[in-house]
Structures are given as structure tokens and as C-alpha cells.
C-alpha positions in Angstrom: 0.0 0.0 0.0 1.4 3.3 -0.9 0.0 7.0 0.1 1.0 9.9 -1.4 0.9 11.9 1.8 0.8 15.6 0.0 -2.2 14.9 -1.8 -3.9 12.7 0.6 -4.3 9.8 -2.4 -3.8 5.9 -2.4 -2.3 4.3 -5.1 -1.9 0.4 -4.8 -4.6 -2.0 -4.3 -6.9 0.6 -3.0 -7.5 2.6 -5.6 -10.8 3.4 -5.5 -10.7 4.4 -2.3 -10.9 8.4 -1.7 -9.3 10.2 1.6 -11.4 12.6 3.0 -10.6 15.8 1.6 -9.4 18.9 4.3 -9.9 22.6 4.5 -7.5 24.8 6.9 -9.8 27.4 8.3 -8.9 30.1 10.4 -5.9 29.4 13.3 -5.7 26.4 11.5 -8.6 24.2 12.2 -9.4 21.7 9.8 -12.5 21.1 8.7 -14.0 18.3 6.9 -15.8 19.6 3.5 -18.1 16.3 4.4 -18.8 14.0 7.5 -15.2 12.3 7.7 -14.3 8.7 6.9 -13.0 6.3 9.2 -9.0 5.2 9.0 -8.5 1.6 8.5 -4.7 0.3 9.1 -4.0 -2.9 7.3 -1.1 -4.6 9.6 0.7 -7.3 7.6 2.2 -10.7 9.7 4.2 -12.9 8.3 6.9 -14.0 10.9 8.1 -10.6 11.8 4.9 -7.9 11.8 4.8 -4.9 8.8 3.0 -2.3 10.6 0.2 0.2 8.1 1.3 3.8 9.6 -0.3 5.3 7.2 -4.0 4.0 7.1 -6.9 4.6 4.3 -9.8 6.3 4.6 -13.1 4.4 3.6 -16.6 4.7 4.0 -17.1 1.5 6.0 -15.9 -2.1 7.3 -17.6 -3.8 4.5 -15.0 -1.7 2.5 -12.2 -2.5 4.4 -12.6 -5.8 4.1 -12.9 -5.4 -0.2 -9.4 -3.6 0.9 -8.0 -6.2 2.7 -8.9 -8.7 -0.1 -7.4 -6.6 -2.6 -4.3 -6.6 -0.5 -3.9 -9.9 0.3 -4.5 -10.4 -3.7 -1.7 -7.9 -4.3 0.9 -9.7 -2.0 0.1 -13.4 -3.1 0.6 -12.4 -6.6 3.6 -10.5 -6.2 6.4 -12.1 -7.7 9.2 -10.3 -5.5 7.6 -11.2 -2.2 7.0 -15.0 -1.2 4.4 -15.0 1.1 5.0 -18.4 2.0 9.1 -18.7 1.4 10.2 -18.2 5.0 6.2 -18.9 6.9 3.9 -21.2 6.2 1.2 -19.1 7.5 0.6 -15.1 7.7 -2.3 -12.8 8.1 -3.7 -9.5 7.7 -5.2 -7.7 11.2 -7.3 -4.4 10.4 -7.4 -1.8 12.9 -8.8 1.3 13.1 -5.3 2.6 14.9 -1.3 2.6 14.0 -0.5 0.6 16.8 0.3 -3.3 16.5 -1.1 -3.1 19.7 -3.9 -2.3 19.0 -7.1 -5.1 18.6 -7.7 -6.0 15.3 -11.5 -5.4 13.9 -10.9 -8.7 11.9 -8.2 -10.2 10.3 -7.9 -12.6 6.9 -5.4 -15.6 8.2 -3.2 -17.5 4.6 -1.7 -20.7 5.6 -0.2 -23.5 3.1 0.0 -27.0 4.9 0.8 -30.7 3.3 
């Protein structure tokens, strides 16, 4: 997942998902121009934990879990990254914080057994 943090856009597997857009107004409050999505952080473990810092914006759970499913898409197909070379098993958590800490709202589990 990669966020161009300027411009507030996701470019990866969520593409069509749309950050909320920001006005400054005076002494720099921001103000939503609508009522404001909620963050989703996809945390990625596979052995050793890839934490989402970054988070997407969506409309709901039902879309982050259409994210997460993209995701998990993106990183089985990806021909750089094994996701079963070193584990046999890894999993996505989604949060609605940064933290690893933090408990998961649900989490997609990928395991390969013989």
C-alpha cells in the first residue's frame, strides 16, 4: 500500500478508495468539507509484523474488508515477495489505529500445509 501523503491519495490495491478531503480554516482548524471517513490500518504478519502507519480512509468495514482482499491479492501475486518462502502461515489484522497493539477489527489468516 502506498500513500501519497501531500495529496492525501492511495495508489496500490486501493484505488478506489478516496481520503477525505481537508480545509484549513482560520488558526488552522481543519475542517471536513463532508462528515469524515473512518481510518482503517492494514497490519501485515508474516513471521516478523509490517505495521500500516499510514491507514486509508473508507466509507465503511464492508469496504475494508474489499481492501484487505485486494491486499492480500496484491501480495500473493507479487512475484518479489513469497508469502509463503520463510512462513507457512501469515495474516492481515485491520485496525482502526497505527499501533500493532492495537485489537484488530478482523483479520484474513493464509496458511499453506501438506
Amino acid at each position: 500500500m502506498i500513500m501519497d501523503v501531500k495529496r492525501h491519495l492511495v495508489v496500490g490495491p486501493f484505488r478506489d478508495a478516496i481520503a477525505t478531503p481537508v480545509l484549513v480554516g482560520p488558526q488552522g482548524c481543519n475542517r471536513f468539507t463532508e462528515a469524515p471517513m473512518p481510518r482503517y490500518f492494514f497490519h501485515v504478519h508474516d513471521g516478523g509484523s509490517v505495521p500500516d502507519d499510514l491507514g486509508v480512509n473508507l466509507p465503511d468495514i464492508d469496504a475494508a474488508r474489499t481492501a484487505a482482499i485486494e491486499l492480500s491479492c496484491e501480495i500473493l501475486s507479487s512475484e518479489l515477495i513469497g508469502p509463503f518462502q520463510d512462513h507457512p502461515s501469515w495474516r492481515i489484522e485491520v485496525s482502526n489505529s497505527p499501533e500493532l497493539s492495537s485489537l484488530p477489527l478482523f483479520t484474513l489468516h493464509f496458511s499453506v500445509t501438506q
